[in-house]
Structures are given as structure tokens and as C-alpha cells.
N, C-alpha and C positions, 0 to 999 in steps of 0.2 A: 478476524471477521472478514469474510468477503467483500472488499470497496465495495465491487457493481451493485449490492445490495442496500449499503448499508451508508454510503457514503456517495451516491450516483451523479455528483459534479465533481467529483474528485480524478485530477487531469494530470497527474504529474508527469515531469519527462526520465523515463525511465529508458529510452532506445540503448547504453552503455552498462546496464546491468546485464538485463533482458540478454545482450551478447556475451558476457559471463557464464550464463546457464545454457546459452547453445540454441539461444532463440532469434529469428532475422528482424523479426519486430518485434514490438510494444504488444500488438494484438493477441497475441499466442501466449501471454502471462496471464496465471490466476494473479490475480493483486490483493493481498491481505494486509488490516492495519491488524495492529497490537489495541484493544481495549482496555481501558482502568476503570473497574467501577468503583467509586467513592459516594460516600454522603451525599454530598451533592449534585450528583448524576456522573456521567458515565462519561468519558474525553478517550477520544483516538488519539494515536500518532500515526500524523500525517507526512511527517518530517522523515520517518524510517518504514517505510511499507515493508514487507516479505512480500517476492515475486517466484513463482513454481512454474517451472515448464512442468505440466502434466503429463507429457508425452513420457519423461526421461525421470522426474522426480527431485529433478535439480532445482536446488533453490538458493537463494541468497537474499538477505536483508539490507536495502539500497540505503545510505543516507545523504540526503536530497537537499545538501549542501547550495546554498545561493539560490533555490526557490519560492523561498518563503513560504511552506507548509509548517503551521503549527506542529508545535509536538506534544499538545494537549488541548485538541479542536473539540468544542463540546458536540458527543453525539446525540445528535433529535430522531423526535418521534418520523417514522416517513408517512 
């Protein structure tokens, strides 16, 4: 799922992936969590985003080690 959408205070520091995929900043990543839906509604991970240069198609899945982003944040209604 697209963060900017779905998740829109979701800040993590991503600047050492981002330069993996061939990107100078943060800014120029699409940012996607991984959703679970269960019984009980529906949890991100916040902990492992997927980040896409768009331009190139490269991507890579960050895990965001000494953040402290859940890794089954409940997601709400916006």
C-alpha cells in the first residue's frame, strides 16, 4: 500500500536504502508497507517498507533496524 496515502505521518529514515536503488534522496521514493488483513482489522509493517525509484523500477525492501516502527501497526480509517 502506498504510506503517502495510507499511513500519512509515517517518517521513517530511509536516506541508505534510497541510495541502493540509485536515488539522492528520500523524496524520489514511492514508499510502500506490506498490509495483513486478519479478523481483527487490518496491521502494516512499518518496520520493513518496500521503497521504488519510479524512474528506473528498482526497488528494495528496507528493514528499519533501531527505529522503532512497529511491525504490525494497526491501520485506521483516514
Amino acid at each position: 500500500m502506498d504510506a503517502a496515502l495510507y499511513v500519512p505521518d509515517y517518517a521513517p529514515q530511509i536516506e541508505g536504502p534510497c541510495r541502493a536503488i540509485g536515488l539522492g534522496s528520500p523524496e524520489g521514493a514511492r514508499v510502500l508497507v506490506v498490509a495483513t488483513p486478519a479478523r481483527g482489522g487490518t496491521t502494516v509493517n512499518l518496520m520493513a517498507p518496500v521503497l521504488v525509484n519510479e524512474a528506473t523500477g528498482q526497488s528494495v525492501q528496507a528493514i528499519l533496524d533501531g527505529q522503532n516502527w512497529p511491525l504490525r501497526a494497526e491501520l485506521r480509517a483516514a
